[in-house]
N, C-alpha and C positions, 0 to 999 in steps of 0.2 A: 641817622643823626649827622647833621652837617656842621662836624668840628674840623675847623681845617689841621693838618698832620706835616705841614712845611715845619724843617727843621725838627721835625719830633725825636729826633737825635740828642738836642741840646736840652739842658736842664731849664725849667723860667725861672725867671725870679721868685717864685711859687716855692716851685717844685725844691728848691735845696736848704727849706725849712726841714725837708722831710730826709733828708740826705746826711742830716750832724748826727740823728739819733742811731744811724745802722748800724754802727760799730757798738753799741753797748752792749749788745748781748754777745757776739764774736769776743768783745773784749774779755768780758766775765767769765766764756768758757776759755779764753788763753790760759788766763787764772787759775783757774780751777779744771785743767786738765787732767788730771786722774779722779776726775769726779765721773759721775754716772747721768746720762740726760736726766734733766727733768721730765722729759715724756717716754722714760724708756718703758713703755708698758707692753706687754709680750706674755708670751703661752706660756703656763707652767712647762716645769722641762719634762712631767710624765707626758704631754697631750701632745700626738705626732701634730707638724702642721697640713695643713690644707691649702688651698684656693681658697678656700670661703672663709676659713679662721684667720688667715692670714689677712684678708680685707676687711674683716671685725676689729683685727688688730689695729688697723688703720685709721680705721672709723672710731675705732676708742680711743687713739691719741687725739684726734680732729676734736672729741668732748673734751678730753681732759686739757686740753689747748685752752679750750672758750671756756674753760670754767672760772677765768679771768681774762680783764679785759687784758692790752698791748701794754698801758701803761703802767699799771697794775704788777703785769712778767717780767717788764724791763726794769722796775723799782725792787722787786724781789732779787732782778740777777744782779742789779748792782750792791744790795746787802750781804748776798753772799758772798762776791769779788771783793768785798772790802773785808770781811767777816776772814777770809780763807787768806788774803794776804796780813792781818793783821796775827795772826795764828803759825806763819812761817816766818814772822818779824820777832818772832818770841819764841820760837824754837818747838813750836808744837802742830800739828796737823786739824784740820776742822772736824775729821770724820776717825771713830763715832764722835755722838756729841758727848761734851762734858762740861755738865753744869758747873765746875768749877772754873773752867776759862771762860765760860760764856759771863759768869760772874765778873772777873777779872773783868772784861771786854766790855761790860756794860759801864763798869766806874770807870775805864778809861774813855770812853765816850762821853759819860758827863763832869770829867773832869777837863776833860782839854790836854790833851797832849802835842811839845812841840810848837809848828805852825798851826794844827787842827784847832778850831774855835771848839768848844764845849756844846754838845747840843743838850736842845729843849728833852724836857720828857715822854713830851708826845712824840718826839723824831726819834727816842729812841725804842719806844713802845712800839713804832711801825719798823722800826730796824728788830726790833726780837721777831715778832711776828712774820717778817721775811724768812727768816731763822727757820723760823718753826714751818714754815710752809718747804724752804728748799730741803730741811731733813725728810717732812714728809715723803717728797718727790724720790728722795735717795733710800727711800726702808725705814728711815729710822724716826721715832720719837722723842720730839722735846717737851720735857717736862718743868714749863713754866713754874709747877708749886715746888720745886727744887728748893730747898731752903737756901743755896749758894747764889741762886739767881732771884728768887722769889723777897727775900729780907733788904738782899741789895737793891733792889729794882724799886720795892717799898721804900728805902732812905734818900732813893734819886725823887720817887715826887715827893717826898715831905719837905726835902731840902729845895729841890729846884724847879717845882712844878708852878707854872705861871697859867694864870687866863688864859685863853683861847685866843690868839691876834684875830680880830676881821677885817678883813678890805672893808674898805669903804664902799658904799653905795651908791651905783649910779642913776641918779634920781631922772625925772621925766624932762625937766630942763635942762638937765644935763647930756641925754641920749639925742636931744633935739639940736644941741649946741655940735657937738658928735658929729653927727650926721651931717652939719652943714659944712664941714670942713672936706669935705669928700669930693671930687671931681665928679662929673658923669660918662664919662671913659665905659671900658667895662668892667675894671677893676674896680672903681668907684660903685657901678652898681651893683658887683658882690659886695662889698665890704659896707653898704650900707644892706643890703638883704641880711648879711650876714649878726648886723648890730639890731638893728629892729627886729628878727625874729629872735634872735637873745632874749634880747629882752622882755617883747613880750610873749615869747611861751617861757618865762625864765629857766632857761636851758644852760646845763653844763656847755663847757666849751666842745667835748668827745661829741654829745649829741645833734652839737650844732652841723659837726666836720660829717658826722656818721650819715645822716640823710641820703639816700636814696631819690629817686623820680619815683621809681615804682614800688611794689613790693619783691622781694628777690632777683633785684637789677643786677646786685655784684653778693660774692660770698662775706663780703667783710660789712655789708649792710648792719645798720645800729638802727632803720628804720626806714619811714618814707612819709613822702605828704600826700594829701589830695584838697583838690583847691575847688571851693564852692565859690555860689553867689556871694556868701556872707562872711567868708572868710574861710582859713585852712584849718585841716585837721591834721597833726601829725601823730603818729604811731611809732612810738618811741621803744626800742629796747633798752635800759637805761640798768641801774647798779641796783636798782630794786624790783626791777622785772619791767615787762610788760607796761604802758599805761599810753593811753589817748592823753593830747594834747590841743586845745580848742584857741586859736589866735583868731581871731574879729576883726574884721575891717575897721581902718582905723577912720576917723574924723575927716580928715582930707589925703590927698595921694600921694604929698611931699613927706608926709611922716608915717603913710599906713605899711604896717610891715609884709602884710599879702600883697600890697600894688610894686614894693621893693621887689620882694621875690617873684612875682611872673613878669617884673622888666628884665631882672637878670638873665631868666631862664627864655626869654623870647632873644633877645640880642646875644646870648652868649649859645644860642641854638641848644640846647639843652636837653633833652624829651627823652633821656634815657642814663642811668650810672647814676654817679655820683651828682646831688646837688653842686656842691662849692667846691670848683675845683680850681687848679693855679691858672695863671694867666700868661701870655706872650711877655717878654722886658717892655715892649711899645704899649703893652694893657690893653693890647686890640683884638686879640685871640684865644681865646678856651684850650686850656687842653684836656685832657681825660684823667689826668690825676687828680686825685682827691685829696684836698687839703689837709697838712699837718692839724692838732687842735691848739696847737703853740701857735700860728697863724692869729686865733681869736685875741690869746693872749697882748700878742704885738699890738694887733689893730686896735686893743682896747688902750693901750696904753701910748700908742702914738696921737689917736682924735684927743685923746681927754688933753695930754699936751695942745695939741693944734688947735682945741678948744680953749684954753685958758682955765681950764678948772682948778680948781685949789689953787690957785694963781698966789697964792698970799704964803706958799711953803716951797722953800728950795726943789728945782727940779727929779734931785734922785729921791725927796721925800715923797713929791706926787707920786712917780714911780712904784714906789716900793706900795703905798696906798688901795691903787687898783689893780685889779685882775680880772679872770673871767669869772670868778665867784661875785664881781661886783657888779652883773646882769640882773642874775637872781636876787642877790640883796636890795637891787632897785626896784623889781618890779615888787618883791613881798612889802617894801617901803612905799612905796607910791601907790598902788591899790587902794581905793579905798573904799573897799568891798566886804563883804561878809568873810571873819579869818580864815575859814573852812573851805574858801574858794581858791585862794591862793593856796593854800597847803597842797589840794588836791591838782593845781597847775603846777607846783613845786615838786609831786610826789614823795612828799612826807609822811611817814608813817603816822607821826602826831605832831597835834598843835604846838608842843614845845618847840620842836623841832623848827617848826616855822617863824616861830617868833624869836629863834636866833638872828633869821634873818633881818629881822623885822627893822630898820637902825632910826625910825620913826612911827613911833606908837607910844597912844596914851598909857604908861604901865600904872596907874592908880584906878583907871576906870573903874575896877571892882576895887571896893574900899571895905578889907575884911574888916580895917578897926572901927571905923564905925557902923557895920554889919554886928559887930562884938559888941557896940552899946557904948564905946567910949566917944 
């Protein structure tokens, strides 16, 4: 592979999206120093060790590692770092657990304490739930139907439980508009590879970053493509397993997202590792690192700016608007295909599931009331 490695010393402009996140989990175990790894799995203490157990040992944290993704670990250790300093601001310890502080801890989270805003229910249903996963890790059991946490947790959604927010949707003249705001540099030819195959395999942002050339290129592989006459297939390992990913050649070569992705991968020399990776500060150069999935994030919310979209709403409103979820809400929006196709490009368990996305769709089409006779 012919990536040039001048200066490979220096960070690119790429590369130190990926450089803000390193301190999170260092930070959390500061925190929480008399705590126990979350990977500390190890021999009972009757069974002497070995060579060969001891390399089981190893190979059993390596599964219990991936049995989440990065982002996933890093949101967990930042619930317990807030969880464990919030517990010696009060004069108590985290461990064991006790449903009575976790109680406490819950109503001051959706009450707002101080400068802290008050969060939703859903943020703090994913903050027990870290809870419950770093006790696991440490021995111990939380028991969610606690009546101290279970009644309280009940009167935070009666009282505070709001709809679902969704980004907004980036529709087909939208990604179009997107796309022409891009240079052809070769940063411009990722970050338009990168928007077109979004959207049309509508892909999490992880899955986008995760792609491979090949199949087991690198160990942190989320997948890989292989690029036909007709278009590409990618083989995704995503949050629900396994699944094929079928993107078509598009209508002409300015907008098709396969003729995007092999300009990238030919001018950016490419033919092994990671798909999308950072660029030189000049945008003339590849390097070997694999892009952050915040990367997606940025780029989606900088073209929808340089595009003029929602032009008609203050800038930090567009902002807040879109995200990388507004890929998939585009494409399950703009299809206008049988629902069952998209679902299965979405990897959706069920139809509902799909028509969250859905942010244009006839919802009468089936008409039970007069199905009923009225």
């Amino acid at each position: 592979m012919e990536r040039s490695l001048k200066n490979s010393d220096r960070p690119t402009e790429d590369e130190k999206s990926t450089s803000s996140n390193s301190g999170v989990i260092s930070t959390a175990q500061d925190d929480e120093r008399d705590q126990e790894k979350s990977d500390d799995i190890s021999l009972p203490a009757h069974v002497p060790g070995s060579g060969s157990l001891d390399r089981l040992v190893d190979t059993a944290r390596d599964y219990a590692r991936a049995a989440a993704s990065d982002n996933t670990l890093k949101a967990y250790a930042k619930d317990w770092a807030h969880f464990a300093r919030w517990c010696r601001m009060k004069g108590a310890e985290p461990l064991p657990p006790s449903p009575e502080m976790i109680g406490l801890y819950l109503a001051d989270l959706a009450s707002g304490s101080g400068p802290s805003p008050a969060l939703s229910a859903s943020t703090i249903d994913r903050r027990l739930s870290g809870l419950g996963w770093n006790y696991a890790q440490r021995g111990f059991t939380l028991d969610r139907k606690n009546r101290h946490i279970a009644t309280v947790f009940a009167g935070i959604k009666r009282r505070h439980a709001r709809p679902p927010v969704q980004k907004e949707a980036i529709l087909a003249e939208d990604i179009l508009a997107m796309v022409a705001t891009l240079a052809f540099d070769l940063r411009g030819l990722r970050d338009r590879a990168i928007l077109l195959i979004g959207y049309a395999g509508g892909l999490r942002r992880s899955e986008i970053v995760s792609l491979d050339v090949h199949k087991d290129d690198t160990p942190d592989t989320g997948g890989w493509i292989e690029i036909f006459d007709k278009g590409a297939l990618l083989m995704l390992n995503a949050k629900t397993g396994w699944r094929e990913v079928e993107i078509g050649r598009g209508s002409k070569d300015q907008t098709c997202p396969v003729h995007a992705l092999e300009q990238w991968l030919h001018f950016a020399k490419i033919d092994f590792g990671p798909v999308f990776v950072g660029t030189s500060r000049d945008g003339k150069r590849a390097s070997e690192t694999r892009l952050n999935d915040k990367h997606v994030a940025r780029l989606i919310k900088r073209t929808v700016l340089n595009a003029g979209i929602r032009s008609d709403l203050p800038e930090k409103d567009r902002l807040a608007l879109f995200s990388g979820h507004s890929l998939r809400a585009g494409l399950a929006s703009s299809a206008e295909v049988d629902e069952r196709y998209v679902q299965k490009q979405l990897g959706h368990a069920s139809a509902e599931m799909t028509r969250r996305y859905q942010r244009r769709r006839d919802r009468f089409r089936v008409n039970l009331t007069k199905a009923a006779g009225l």
